[in-house]
Each structure stands twice: as C-alpha cells, then as structure tokens.
C-alpha positions in Angstrom: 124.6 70.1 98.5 127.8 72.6 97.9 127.8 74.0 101.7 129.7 77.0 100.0 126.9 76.7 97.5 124.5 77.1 100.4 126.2 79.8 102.2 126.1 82.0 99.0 122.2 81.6 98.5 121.6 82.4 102.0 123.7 85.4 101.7 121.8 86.1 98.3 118.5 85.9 99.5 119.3 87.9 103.3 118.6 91.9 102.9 121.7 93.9 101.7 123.4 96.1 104.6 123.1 99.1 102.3 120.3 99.7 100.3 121.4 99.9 96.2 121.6 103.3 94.8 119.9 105.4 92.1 122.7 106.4 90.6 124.1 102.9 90.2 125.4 102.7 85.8 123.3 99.6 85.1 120.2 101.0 87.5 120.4 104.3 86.0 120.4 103.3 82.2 117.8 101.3 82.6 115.7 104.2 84.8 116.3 106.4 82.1 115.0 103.8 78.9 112.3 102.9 80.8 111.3 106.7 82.2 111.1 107.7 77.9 108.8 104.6 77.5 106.8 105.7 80.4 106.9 109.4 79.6 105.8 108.5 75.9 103.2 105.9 77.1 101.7 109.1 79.1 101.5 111.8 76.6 100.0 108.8 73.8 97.6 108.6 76.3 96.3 111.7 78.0 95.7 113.2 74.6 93.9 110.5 72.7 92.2 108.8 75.6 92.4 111.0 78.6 93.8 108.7 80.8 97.0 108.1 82.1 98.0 104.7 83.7 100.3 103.5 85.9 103.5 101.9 84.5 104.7 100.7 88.1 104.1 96.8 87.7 105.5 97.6 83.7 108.6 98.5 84.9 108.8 96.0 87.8 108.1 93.3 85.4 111.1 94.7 83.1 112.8 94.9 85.7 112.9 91.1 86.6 113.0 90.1 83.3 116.1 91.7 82.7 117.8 90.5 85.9 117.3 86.9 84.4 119.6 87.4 81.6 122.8 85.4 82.5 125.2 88.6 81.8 127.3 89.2 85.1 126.2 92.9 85.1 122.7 92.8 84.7 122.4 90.2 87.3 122.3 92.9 89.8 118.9 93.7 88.8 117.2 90.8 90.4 117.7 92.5 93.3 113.8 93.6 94.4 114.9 97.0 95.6 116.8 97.8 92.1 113.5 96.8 90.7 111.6 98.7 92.9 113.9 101.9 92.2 113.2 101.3 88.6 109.4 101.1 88.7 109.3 104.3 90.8 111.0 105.7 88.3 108.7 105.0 85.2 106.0 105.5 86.8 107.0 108.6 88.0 107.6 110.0 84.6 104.3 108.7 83.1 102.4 110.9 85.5 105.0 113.8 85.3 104.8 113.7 81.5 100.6 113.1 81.5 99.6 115.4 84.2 101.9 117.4 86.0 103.0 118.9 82.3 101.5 118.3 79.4 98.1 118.8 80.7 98.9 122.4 82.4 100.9 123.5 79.4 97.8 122.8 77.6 95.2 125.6 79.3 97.2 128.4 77.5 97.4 126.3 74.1 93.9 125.6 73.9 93.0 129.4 75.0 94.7 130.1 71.7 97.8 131.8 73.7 101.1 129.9 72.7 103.3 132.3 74.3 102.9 131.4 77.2 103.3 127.7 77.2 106.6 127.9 77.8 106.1 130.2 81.0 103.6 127.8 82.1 105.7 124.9 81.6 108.3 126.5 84.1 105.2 127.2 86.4 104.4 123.2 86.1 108.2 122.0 86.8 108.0 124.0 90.0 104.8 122.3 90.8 105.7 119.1 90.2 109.2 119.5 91.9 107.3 120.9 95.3 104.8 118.4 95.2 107.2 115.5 95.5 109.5 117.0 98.0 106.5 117.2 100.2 105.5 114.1 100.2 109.1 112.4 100.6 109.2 114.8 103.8 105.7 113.8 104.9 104.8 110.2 103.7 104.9 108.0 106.7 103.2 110.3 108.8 99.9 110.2 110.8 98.2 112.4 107.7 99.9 109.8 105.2 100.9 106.7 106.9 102.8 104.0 105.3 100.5 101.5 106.9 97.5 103.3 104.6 96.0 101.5 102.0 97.8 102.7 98.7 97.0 100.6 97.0 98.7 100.5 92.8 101.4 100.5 96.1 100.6 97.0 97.0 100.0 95.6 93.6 104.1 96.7 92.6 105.7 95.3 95.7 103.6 92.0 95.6 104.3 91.9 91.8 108.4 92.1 92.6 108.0 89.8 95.6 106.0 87.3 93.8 108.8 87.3 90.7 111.3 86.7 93.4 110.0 84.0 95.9 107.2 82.2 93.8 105.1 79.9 95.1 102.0 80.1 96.8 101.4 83.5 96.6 102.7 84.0 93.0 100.1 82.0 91.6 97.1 83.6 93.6 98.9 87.0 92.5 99.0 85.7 89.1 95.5 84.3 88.3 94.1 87.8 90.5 96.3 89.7 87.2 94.4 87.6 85.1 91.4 87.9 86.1 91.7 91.7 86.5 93.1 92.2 82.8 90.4 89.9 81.8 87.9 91.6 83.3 89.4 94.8 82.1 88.8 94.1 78.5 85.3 93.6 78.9 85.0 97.5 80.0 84.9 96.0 83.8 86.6 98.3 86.3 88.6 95.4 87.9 90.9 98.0 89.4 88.2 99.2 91.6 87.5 95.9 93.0 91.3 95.2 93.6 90.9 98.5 95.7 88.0 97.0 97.6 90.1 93.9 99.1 93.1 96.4 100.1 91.7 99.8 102.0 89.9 101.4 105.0 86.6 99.9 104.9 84.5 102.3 106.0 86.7 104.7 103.7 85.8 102.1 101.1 82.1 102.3 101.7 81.7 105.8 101.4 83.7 105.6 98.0 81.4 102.4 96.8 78.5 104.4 97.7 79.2 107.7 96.2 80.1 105.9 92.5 76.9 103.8 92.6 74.9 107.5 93.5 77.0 109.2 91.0 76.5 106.2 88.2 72.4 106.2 88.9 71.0 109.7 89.5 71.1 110.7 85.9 68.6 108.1 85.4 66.5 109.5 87.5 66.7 113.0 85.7 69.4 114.5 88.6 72.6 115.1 86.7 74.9 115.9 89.7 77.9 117.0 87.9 75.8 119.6 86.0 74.8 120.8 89.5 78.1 120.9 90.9 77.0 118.4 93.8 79.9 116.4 94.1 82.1 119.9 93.6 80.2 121.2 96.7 80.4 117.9 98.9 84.7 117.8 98.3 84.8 121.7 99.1 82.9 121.1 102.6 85.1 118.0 103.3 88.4 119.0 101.7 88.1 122.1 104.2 87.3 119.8 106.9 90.3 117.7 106.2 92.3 120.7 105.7 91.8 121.5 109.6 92.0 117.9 110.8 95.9 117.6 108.9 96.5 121.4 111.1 95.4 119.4 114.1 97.4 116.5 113.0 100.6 118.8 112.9 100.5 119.4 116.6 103.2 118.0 119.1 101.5 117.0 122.0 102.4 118.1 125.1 105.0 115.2 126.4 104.6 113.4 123.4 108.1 113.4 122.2 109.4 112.5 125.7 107.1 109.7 125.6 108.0 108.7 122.5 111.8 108.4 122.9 111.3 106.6 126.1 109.4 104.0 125.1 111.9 103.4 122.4 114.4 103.2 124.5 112.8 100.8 127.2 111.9 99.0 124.5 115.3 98.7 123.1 116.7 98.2 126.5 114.1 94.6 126.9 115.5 93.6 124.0 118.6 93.4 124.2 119.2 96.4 121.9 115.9 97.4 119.2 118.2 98.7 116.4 118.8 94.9 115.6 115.1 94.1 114.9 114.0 93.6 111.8 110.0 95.5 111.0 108.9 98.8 111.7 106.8 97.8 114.3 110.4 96.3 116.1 112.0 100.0 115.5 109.6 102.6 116.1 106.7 102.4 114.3 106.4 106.0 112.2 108.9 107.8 110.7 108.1 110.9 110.6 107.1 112.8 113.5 104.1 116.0 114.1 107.1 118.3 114.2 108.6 116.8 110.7 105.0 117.0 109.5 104.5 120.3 110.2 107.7 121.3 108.8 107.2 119.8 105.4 103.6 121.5 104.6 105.0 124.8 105.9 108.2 124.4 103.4 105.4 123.0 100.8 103.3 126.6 101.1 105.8 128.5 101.1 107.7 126.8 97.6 104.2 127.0 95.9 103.6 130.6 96.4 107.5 131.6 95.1 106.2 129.2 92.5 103.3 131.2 91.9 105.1 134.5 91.8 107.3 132.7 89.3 104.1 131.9 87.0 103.2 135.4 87.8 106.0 137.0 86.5 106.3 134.6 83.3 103.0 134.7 82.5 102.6 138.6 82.4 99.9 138.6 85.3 102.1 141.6 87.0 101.1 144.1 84.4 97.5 142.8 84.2 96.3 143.1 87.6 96.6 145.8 90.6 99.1 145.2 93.7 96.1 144.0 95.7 94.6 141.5 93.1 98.2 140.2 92.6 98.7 139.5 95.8 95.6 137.8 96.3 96.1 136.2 93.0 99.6 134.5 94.2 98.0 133.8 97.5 95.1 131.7 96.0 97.3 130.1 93.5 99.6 129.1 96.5 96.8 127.7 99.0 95.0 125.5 95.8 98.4 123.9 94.9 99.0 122.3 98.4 95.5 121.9 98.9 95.1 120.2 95.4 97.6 118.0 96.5 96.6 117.2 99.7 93.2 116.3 98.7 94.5 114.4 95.6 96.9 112.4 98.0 94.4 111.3 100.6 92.2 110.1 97.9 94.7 108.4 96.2 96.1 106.6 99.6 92.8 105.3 100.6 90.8 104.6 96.7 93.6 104.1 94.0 91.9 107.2 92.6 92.0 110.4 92.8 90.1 113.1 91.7 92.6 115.9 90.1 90.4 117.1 87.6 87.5 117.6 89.9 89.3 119.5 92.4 91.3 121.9 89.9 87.6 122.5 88.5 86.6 123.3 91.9 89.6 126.5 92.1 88.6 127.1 88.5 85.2 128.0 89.7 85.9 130.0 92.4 88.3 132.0 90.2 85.3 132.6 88.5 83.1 133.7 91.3 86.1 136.1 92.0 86.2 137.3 88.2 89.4 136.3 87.8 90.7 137.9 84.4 91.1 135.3 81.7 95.0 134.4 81.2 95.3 134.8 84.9 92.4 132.4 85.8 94.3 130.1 83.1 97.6 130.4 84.7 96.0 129.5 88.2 94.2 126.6 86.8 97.1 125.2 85.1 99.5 125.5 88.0 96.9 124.0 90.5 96.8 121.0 88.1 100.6 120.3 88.4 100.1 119.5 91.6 98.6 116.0 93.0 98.9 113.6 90.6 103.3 113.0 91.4 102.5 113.2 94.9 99.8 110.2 94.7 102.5 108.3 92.4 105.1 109.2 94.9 103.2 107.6 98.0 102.5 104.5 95.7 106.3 103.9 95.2 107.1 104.9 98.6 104.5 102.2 99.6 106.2 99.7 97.3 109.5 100.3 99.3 107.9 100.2 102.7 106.7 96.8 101.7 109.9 95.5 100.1 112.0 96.2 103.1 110.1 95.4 105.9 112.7 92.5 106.6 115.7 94.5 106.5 117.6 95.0 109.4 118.2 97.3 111.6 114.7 98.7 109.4 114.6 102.6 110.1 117.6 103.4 108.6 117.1 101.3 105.6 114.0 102.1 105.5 114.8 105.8 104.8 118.2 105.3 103.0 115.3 103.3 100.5 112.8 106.1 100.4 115.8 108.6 99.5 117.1 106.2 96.6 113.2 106.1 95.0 112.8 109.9 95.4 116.1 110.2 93.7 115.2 108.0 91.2 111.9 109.3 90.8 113.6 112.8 90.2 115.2 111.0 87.2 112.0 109.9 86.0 110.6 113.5 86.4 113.9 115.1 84.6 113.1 112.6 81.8 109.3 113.7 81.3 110.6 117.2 81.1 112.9 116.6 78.0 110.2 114.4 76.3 107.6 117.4 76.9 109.6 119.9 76.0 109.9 117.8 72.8 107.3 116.3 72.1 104.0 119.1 73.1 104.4 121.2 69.4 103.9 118.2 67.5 101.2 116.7 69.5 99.7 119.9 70.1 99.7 121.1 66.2 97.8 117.7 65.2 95.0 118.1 67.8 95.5 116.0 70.2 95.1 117.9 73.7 94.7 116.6 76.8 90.9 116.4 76.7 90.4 117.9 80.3 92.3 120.8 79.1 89.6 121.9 76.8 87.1 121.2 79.7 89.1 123.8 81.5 89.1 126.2 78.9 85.3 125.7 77.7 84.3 127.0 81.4 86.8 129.6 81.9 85.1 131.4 78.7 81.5 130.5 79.4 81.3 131.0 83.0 79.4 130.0 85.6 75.3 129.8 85.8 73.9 131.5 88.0 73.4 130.4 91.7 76.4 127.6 90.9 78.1 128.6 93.8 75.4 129.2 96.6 74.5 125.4 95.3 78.3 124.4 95.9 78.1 126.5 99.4 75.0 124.5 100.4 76.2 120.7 99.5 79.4 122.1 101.2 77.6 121.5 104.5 76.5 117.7 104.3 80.2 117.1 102.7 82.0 118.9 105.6 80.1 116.2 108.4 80.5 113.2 106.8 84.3 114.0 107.0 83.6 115.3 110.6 81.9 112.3 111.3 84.7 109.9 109.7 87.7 111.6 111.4 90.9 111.8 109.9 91.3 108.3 109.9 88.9 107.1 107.2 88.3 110.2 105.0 84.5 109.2 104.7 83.5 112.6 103.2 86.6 113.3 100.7 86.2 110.1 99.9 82.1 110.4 99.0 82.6 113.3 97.1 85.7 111.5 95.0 83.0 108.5 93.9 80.6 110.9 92.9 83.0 112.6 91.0 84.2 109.6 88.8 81.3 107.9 88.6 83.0 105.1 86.6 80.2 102.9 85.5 79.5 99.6 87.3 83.0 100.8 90.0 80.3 101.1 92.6 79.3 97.5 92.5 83.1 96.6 92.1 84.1 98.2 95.3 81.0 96.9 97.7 81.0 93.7 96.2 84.7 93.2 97.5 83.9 94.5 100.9 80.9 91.8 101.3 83.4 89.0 99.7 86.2 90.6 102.4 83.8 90.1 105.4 82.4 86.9 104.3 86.1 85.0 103.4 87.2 86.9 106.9 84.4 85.2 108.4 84.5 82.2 107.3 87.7 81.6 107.8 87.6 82.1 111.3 84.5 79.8 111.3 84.9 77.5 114.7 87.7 79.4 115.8 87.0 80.2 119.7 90.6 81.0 121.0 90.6 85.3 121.1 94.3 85.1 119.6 93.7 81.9 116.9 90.8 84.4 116.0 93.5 87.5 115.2 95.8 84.9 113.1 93.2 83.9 111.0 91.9 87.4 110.1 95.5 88.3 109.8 96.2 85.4 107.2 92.4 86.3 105.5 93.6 89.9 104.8 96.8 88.6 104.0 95.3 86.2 101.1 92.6 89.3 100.2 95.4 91.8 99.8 97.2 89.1 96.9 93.7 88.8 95.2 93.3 92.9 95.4 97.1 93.3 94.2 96.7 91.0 91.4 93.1 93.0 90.4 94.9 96.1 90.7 97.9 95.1 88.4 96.2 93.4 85.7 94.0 96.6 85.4 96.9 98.6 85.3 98.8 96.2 82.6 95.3 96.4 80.2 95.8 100.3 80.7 99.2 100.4 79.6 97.6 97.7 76.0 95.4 100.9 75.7 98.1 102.4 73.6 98.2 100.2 71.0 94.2 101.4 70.3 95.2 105.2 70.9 98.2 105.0 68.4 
C-alpha cells in the first residue's frame, strides 16, 4: 500500500483540531434545505395527525448520503460532526415549526381571535429562543447530564457512526431500524422499547408501569385522565423536582477547590490531562452548580420580559388590574421554565415528554384562578412554547457528546461542538419562523389546527368540574413521594405521572419487556464469569450491544414517523 496513501486515511479518520463550523457555505445550504423540509414535515404533521417526529436520523442520513457524491466540495460532509450539525438543525426546526409555534399561535385562532396571532407568535419566538439558550447553558450538568439517557440522542449519533465505520455494529444498528420501522407499521410502539434498552432503569420502571396503569384502568370503569389523576401525580412530583434542581444549584462548601485540585493532580500524574482524549480523561462535567444556577436564573428572568412582551401585544394591560397583571406575568413566567424543566427531564430519561399534559396542568389552574379568557389563552399558548426545543436541543447536544468523545484534548472540543449545533440549531429555528409565518393562514383557513389546540380551547370555555382541583391536590401527595423517594437521579415520580399521561397502547409492555430482555442478556452474558473486573467488562460490552439494539428501535420508529406524511398529505 501507497504509505502516502496511508498517512492520508489516518489523518482522515483522526478527530479534526477544530471542530467544523455552522456557518460553513456547503454546511449551511444544506442546514437551510433540510430545516424547510423539516419545518414543512412538522406543520403537515401536527395539524393532520397531531404528532410531530423527529427528523434527526432524516437529516443524518442525508447527510451521509450526500458526503458520498464524488464532488470535491461536498466531500466535506462525510465528516460525522458536519452531519451531526445538520441533523441538529432539522430537527430543530421540525419541533420549532410543530410545537413551539404553530401550536401556540393556534389558541387565539381557534378562540375565534385572529388578531392576536401575530402577537402571540412574537410571545412563542421569545419562548422558543429562551428555552434553547437555557439548555445550551445548562445541558451537561448534574440536573441534565450528558451521561443521561436521551435517548432519539443515541439513535442519531450511532446512526452517523454506523454510516461512517460499518461493521459490526452497523449491521446490529441496521436490522434494530428494521425491526423498529417494521414493528412500527403494525401500530407497535417500537420507539418505546428502543427507550427501554437505553435509560435509568428504575426511571424506566416507573414509566413502563404508569403506561400499562394508564392503558388498563378504563377497562375497569376508572378513566384517569377524566379525573385528572395523572395531572395531580406530575403537579406533586414536578414541585418536588422543582426543589431538588434548587438543591442541585448549590456550590458546596469546598467543592470548587476540590474540584480544581483533583484536576490538576490528575493532570499533573499524567503527564499533562489536556492531552487525554474522553471526558472522563478531562474532567468529567461541564458545567458546574454555579453555571447551573446562573442559566435558570437568566432562564426566569427572559421568560417573564417575555411574558410582559405577550402582555403588552396581546392587550392583557388594559384587561386586568395592576395586581392581576402582575400576578398574571408572574404565573406565565414560573410555568414557562417549569414547563420546560419538566418537559426536559422527561424527555432525557423516556424519549417522551409530556408537553401537552403539563400546559393542561397551568391551563387548569388559570382556571381555578378565573383567569379572564384571552389572558388565560395567552398564558397557555406561551407556556406551550416552551419544552418541546429544549428536549430536541439535549437530544442533539447528546448526539455531539457522543460523536466527540474521541477528540482530543475533549473539553474544549467538546464545547466549541455544542456552540456550532446551538448555532446551527438557531438556523433551524430562524427557518421554522419564515415557514410559519407563511404557511399558518393557509393551513389555518382549511381546518387543519393543531388538534391539541382545540383541546386547549374546548376547556378554557367549558371550565373546570367541580372538585377537579381538590382531586389534583390530593393525587399531588402520592406523586410528590414517589419523586422524593427516587431522588433526583431517577425521576421515578415525573416519570409515573408522564406514562400515565400518554398511555400509548401496548408502550407499557414495550418498555418492561426491554428491561427483563436487558437484565437477562446482561446476565447471561456474564454467565461463568467470576473475576469482579471480567464481570464489569462484560456488563459494559452487554449495555454496549443493548444501547445499538435500543438506537436502531428508536430510529426506525422515528423514520416510520417521518413515512407518516405521505398518509397525512
């Protein structure tokens, strides 16, 4: 073999120095064709079927296909972090399009008042703007670790790294994809299973076990959602997690000292850390309790000038006294981050996550407060901006994590990476704005709205049943010590309330029956295996094979969603 040849594959193959940028001509065309497909995909979908899916492994898959044409230029893009800047950005501006705008947009529309659409659709923008600066200050913290299960995360960057290397692991990715879009046409929820081989099991559990309950009950005459259970369980737990990310956000005393010594011992052993490749080699987390802190204090404070904004725009100042409009703009402020917090940790540990559930939840208790009408619709279409980019967000950022684990020295590559997909995802979200903008009269004027927009609206004018929130109050308690009981860690009772929720039929079975396949495989791969550290290789390599078969579930799921539109057009 050519040693010249030789030398130029290895270089090919070894991490670049710099990570590629967002802006980049050829990376930034193609952002841009792929974010309208995405954006498009989104709306089709939100309004005829109610879903919206996740274009990530599209766009990755785009991605590599077009890196194979033999044209000097394009060539760049079989680089796996161009691709991974790519699919950040179309998926990015599926969600953005689906349910950070059009769906909010929708609340006034379907209340019959088209004036303020447009003031709501500035209301959304700041929404969905706040919602992913927070996370790219926060992800990789202790409330949203990188090392955290995300897992439509997982399935994009084993999608690009299986493209790329081959092999082994490309055909157990690929028959996993096949077996999840099979399974997906037959009305199975092959996602959720994917989900099962990839999370926090106990986190898991709780989530197996609540869409199992929340499948069932109605046959035994106990309609929960009609009762509000689940709505009760989330408030008691999302409150719970609320103070458990506070306690998260302290510095401990020392801690920082600590911290930076044992980095530096550490880099001292070695002969200098910043040339170790890993995050485990440079550090571990990248963001800090200070930096925490920071972010979800700048996050509160952006969503109530956001809410003021709405205020303004929507003509709530002249409709409500000083006290009631400051009250108003505080509540719309505290359900936006906690919307999104509460969507985000469901997202990181399930691959779902519960935004219409939890905007319900503020929807009611604008209700209990007797909330005027358009303001109540304002509220509920700003809290519902919220959420859904952040999950999509920590799903890329996830990707990335993955992708350049090898790169070295990591930490600043690492977060010269996560930069690149924010700004990329930014184009993705600038994209979805145009298309809305657009696009909402003529989809709007034929009937097709965003079917949990009429939800919203249906309640806001019928109201509440008496006793609905003393019922809420009361399932508040049980949901508020599961999550005690889980910790942080696991998210047992956010993630109880978000299965009962969704109640996706036969998703319950799908999730326990991977954690049984999980612990058996685990255990019977380690079957005769003595030696305590032989032991911790083989579950290593068990979860490493389990996470290719959950990846593979999870994309071919997601590829099936994105054939949906074919049906809704």
């Amino acid at each position: 073999m050519n040693p010249n040849t030789q030398a130029t594959a290895t270089a090919a193959d070894a991490p670049p120095r710099s990570h590629p940028r967002a802006f980049e001509p050829v990376t930034l065309v193609l952002t841009i064709v792929l974010s309208v497909l995405g954006a498009l995909i989104g709306i089709v979908l939100i309004t005829t079927l109610g879903v919206s899916p996740n274009t990530a492994v599209i766009g990755a898959l785009v991605a590599m296909l077009i890196g194979r044409i033999p044209i000097g230029v394009l060539a760049r893009m079989r680089s796996q972090h161009r691709q991974n800047l790519v699919q950040s950005a179309i998926s990015g501006s599926t969600f953005a399009a689906a349910n950070s705008l059009l769906t909010p947009i929708a609340v006034p529309f379907a209340l019959g008042r088209n004036d303020l659409v447009w003031p709501m659709l500035g209301g959304a923008v700041i929404g969905l703007a706040v919602d992913s600066w927070v996370l790219f200050r926060v992800f990789d913290s202790k409330l949203l670790p990188a090392t955290g299960s995300w897992p439509a995360g997982i399935a994009a960057a084993e999608t690009i790294k299986a493209g790329d290397t081959g092999g082994r692991k490309a055909a157990l990715l690929g028959v996993s994809a096949v077996v999840g879009f099979v399974g997906a046409l037959f009305k199975l929820p092959t996602s959720a299973a994917g989900v099962g081989f990839l999370g926090n099991i106990w986190a898991l559990a709780m989530f197996g076990i609540g869409l199992t309950i929340g499948q069932y009950a109605p046959d035994f005459g106990f309609d929960l959602g009609a009762r509000h259970v689940p709505h009760g369980l989330m408030i008691g737990a999302g409150l719970v997690a609320l103070v458990q990310a506070l306690l998260l956000m302290r510095t401990r005393k020392g801690g920082a000292a600590a911290a930076a010594g044992t980095k530096a011992a550490g880099a001292k052993a070695a002969g200098g850390a910043g040339a170790a490749a890993g995050p485990d080699a440079d550090g571990g987390r990248t963001v800090e309790a200070p930096q925490l802190r920071r972010g979800l204090l700048e996050g509160m404070g952006l969503f109530l000038c956001g809410a003021v904004v709405v205020a303004i725009g929507g003509g709530v100042v002249g409709g409500l006294s000083l006290p009631a409009l400051v009250g108003w703009v505080l509540l719309a402020g505290v359900a936006a981050i906690v919307h999104q917090l509460i969507v985000g940790l469901a997202a990181m540990h399930s691959g779902w996550f519960p935004a219409f559930a939890v905007t319900l939840i503020f929807l009611i208790i604008g209700l209990v407060l007797h909330i005027p009408t358009v303001p109540l619709a304002l509220l509920v279409g700003y809290t519902a901006s919220t959420g859904p980019a952040f999950a999509d967000l920590g799903y890329d950022f996830k990707a990335g994590w993955l992708l350049r684990r090898d790169a070295a020295p990591w930490r600043p590559f690492e977060l010269e990476g996560r930069r690149q997909q924010y700004l990329a995802q930014l184009v993705g979200f600038g994209v979805a704005l145009v298309v809305v903008a657009i696009a909402w009269k003529t989809f709007f004027s034929d009937g097709k709205v965003p079917p949990v927009a009429e939800v919203y609206v249906t309640t806001i004018k019928t109201g509440l049943e008496p006793g609905t929130m003393t019922t809420m109050l009361l399932w508040a308690i049980p949901g508020a010590l599961v999550q005690l009981l889980g910790g942080p860690s696991r998210q047992m009772g956010v993630l109880l309330a978000t299965g009962l929720l969704v109640a996706t039929p036969q998703a319950g079975w799908m999730v326990l029956g991977a954690l049984v396949v999980r612990q058996l495989y685990t255990r019977w791969r380690r079957r005769g295996v003595t030696d305590p550290a032989a032991r911790e290789e083989s579950d290593e390599q068990a979860e490493n094979d389990l996470s290719l078969v959950g990846a593979g579930l999870v994309a071919g799921s997601s590829l099936n969603d994105v054939g949906q539109l074919t049906k809704a057009l």
